[in-house]
Structure formats: C-alpha cells, structure tokens
C-alpha positions as CSV (number, residue, x, y, z in Angstrom):
1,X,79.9,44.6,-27.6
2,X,77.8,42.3,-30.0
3,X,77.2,45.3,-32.3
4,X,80.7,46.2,-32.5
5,X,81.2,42.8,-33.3
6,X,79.0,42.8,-36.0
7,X,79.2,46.3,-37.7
8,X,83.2,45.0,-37.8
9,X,81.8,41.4,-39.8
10,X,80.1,43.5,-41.8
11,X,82.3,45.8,-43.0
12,X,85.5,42.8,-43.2
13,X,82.6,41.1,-45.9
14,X,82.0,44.0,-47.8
15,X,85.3,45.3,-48.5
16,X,86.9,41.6,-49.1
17,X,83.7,41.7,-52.1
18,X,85.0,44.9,-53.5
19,X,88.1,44.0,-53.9
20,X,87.2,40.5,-55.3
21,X,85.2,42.3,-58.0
22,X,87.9,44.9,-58.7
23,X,90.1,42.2,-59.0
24,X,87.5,40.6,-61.3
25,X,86.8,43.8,-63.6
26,X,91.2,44.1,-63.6
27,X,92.3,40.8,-64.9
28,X,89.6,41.4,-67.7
29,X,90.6,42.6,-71.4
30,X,88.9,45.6,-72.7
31,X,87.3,43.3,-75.6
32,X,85.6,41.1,-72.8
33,X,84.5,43.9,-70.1
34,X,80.7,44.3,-72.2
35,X,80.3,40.6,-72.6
36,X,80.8,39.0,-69.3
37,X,79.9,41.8,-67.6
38,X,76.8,43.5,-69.4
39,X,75.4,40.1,-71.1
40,X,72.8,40.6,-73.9
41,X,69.6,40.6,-72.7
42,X,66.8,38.9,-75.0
43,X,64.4,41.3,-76.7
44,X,61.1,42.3,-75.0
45,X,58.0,40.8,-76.5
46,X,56.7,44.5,-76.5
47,X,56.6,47.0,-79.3
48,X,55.3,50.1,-79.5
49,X,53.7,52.4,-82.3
50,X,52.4,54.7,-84.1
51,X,51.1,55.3,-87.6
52,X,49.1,57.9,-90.0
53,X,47.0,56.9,-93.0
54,X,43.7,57.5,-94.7
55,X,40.3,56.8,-94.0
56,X,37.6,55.6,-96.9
57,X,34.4,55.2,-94.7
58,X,30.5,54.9,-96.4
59,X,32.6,56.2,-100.0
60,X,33.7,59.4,-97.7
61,X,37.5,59.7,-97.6
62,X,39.6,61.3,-94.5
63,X,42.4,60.7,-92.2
64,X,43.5,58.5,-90.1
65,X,45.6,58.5,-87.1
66,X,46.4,55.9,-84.3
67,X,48.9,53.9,-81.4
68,X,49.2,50.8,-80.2
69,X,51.2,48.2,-78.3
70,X,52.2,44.7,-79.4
71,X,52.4,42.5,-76.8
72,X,54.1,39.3,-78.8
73,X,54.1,35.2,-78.2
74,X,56.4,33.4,-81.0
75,X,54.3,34.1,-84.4
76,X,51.1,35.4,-82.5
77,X,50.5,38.8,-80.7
78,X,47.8,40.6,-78.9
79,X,47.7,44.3,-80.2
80,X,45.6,47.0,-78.2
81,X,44.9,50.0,-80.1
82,X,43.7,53.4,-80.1
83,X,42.6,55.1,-83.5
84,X,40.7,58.1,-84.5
85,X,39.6,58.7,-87.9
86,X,37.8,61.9,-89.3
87,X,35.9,62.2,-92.3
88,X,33.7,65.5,-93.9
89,X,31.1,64.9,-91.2
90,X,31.8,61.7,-89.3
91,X,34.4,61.1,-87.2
92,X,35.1,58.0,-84.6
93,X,37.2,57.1,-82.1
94,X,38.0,53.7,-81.5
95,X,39.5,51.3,-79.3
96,X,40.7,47.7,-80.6
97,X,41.6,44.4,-79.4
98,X,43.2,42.8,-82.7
99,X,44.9,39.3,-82.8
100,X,48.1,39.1,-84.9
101,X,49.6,36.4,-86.8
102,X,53.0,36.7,-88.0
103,X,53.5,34.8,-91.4
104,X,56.8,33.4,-92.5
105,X,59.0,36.1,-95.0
106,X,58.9,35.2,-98.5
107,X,62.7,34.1,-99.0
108,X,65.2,36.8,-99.2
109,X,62.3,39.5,-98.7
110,X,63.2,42.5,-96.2
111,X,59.5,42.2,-94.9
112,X,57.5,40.4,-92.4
113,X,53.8,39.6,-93.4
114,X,50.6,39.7,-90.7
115,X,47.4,38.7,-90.5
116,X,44.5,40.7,-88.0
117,X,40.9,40.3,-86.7
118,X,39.7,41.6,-83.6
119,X,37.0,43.4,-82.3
120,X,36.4,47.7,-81.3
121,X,34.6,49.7,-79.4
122,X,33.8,52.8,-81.7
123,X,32.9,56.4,-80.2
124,X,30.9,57.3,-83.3
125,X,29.8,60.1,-84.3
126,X,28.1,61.4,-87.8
127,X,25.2,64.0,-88.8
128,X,22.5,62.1,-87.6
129,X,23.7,60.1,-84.9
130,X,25.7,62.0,-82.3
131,X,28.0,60.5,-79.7
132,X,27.1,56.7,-80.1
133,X,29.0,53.7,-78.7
134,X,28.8,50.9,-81.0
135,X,31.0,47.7,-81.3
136,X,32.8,46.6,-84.3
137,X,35.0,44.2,-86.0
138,X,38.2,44.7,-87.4
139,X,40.3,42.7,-90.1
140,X,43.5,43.6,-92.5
141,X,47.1,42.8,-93.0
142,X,50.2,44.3,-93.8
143,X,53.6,44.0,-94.0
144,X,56.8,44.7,-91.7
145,X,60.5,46.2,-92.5
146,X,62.8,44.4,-90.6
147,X,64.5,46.4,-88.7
148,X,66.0,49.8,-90.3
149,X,68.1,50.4,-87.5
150,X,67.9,48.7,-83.6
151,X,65.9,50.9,-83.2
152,X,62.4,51.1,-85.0
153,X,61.0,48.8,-88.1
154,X,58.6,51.0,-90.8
155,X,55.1,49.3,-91.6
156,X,52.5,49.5,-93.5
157,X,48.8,47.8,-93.7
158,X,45.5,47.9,-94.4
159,X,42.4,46.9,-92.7
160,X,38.6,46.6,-93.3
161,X,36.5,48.3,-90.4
162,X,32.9,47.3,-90.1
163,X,30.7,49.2,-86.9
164,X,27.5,47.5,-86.3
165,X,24.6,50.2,-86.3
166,X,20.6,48.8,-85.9
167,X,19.6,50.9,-88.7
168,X,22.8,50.7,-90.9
169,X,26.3,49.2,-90.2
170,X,28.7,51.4,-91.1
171,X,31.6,50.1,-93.1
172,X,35.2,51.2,-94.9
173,X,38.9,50.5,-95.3
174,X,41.5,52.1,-93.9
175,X,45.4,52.4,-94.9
176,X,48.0,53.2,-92.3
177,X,52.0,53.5,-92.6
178,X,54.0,53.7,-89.2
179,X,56.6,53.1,-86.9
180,X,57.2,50.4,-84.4
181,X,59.9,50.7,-82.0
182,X,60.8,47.2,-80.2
183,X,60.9,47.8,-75.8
C-alpha cells in the first residue's frame, strides 16, 4: 500500500512539473525562447591549435610543424606544446611548457600581442648524436587576429629555441602561422 502511495506522489509531482514548464516555454515569445532559456555561457579559458612554419636551426633551414593548448587566466596563460621540426639531417621532437603574456592591442589594431618563455624537453636527433634527450629553453612572441569568425582566430609568431648539449648547445629560430580555435 505504501508503494502505491508513493509511485502515485511521484507521478502527481512530475506531471504537475511538466505542465508548469510547458506552461513556461508557452507564454514565452519566439524572440525570448534562446535567451531565458539557453543563456549564454562565458567562454572557456581553453583554446586549441595548430600551426606550420619554418625551422632555421645551426644556419640549416626546414620545417616546422606543431599543437598545443592554451589554458588561459586574465592576460596570462599556460601553453603545453608539442612540435617537431626537421632539418637536412637533424630533426627533434619537442615538448614545451611556455608561459604567455597577453599584451594590451595597439588602439584600433585587429591583433592581440604575446609574450613566451618556457622551458622543452627535446628528442634530438642529428648525424652525430642519435636519439638524445636534452632540455631546452624557449622564448618568442607573436601576434593574434581577433576572431575571424566564432570560430577560430589566425596567428602568427616567432620564437628563439636554444637545446642545451655538453659539447655544443644547439640553437635557432623558428616561424610558425596557425589556427586557434577557442573550447
């Protein structure tokens, strides 16, 4: 008798909620059903991307290809990322812990300025020294579209790549354009 009772509350709750919220989503106008009932929600911190570019390593020039995530606080952001870079007979791949500082636009630019510096872990790999894991240090800049559509924002920047070596460090610049598409 007690479950009767109950299966009989529980239904009498649920279909007096229906028809409170069909009575809700009725007295709405058409204008008002995505606003009140879809509200915006804030953007995610997190961007993803994805860029291609060239490599100029020890006067040797190649490409350059890499991802990464940005994982943003206000003006600063912590941006993992993968890259691999190949050269006539070096190539390395590397994974990157960078910092990221968001300057202020010029006024009435379209772009967004940064700042980087981080350190890497670099699978190196050239004629004389095969499959060596070496740590490195990472700094550059670049610049931001704001966004071309909501979408994805286009970037470009460049960054100075040095990979700490006993004999010799190993050093270049590399230039990267890409895509970042907001989470």
């Amino acid at each position: 008798m007690k479950s009767k009772l109950l299966l009989l509350a529980v239904l009498i709750f649920t279909f007096c909620n229906l028809s409170q919220a069909q009575n809700y989503i009725g007295e709405l106008k058409l204008t008002e059903n995505k606003s009140k009932l879809n509200p915006p929600v804030p953007g995610s911190p997190v961007s993803l991307g994805v860029h291609i570019g060239v490599a100029s390593i020890e006067s040797e020039t190649g490409f350059n290809v890499g991802a990464f995530a940005e994982i943003g606080y206000g003006k600063f952001a912590f941006t993992p990322q993968l890259n691999y870079w190949k050269l006539k007979n070096t190539n390395n791949f590397e994974i990157a812990g960078l910092g990221r500082i968001k300057l202020a636009p010029p006024t009435g630019a379209p772009i967004n300025p940064y700042l980087d510096g981080g350190l890497s872990i670099n699978f190196y790999n050239d004629a004389t020294q095969s499959n060596n894991t070496r740590l490195g240090i990472v700094l550059g800049g670049g610049v931001e579209s704001q966004m071309l559509s909501a979408g994805f924002s286009v970037y470009g920047d460049i960054k100075y790549k040095l990979i700490i070596i006993k004999e010799s460090n190993t050093s270049g610049f590399v230039i990267n354009v890409g895509l970042k598409f907001p989470m």
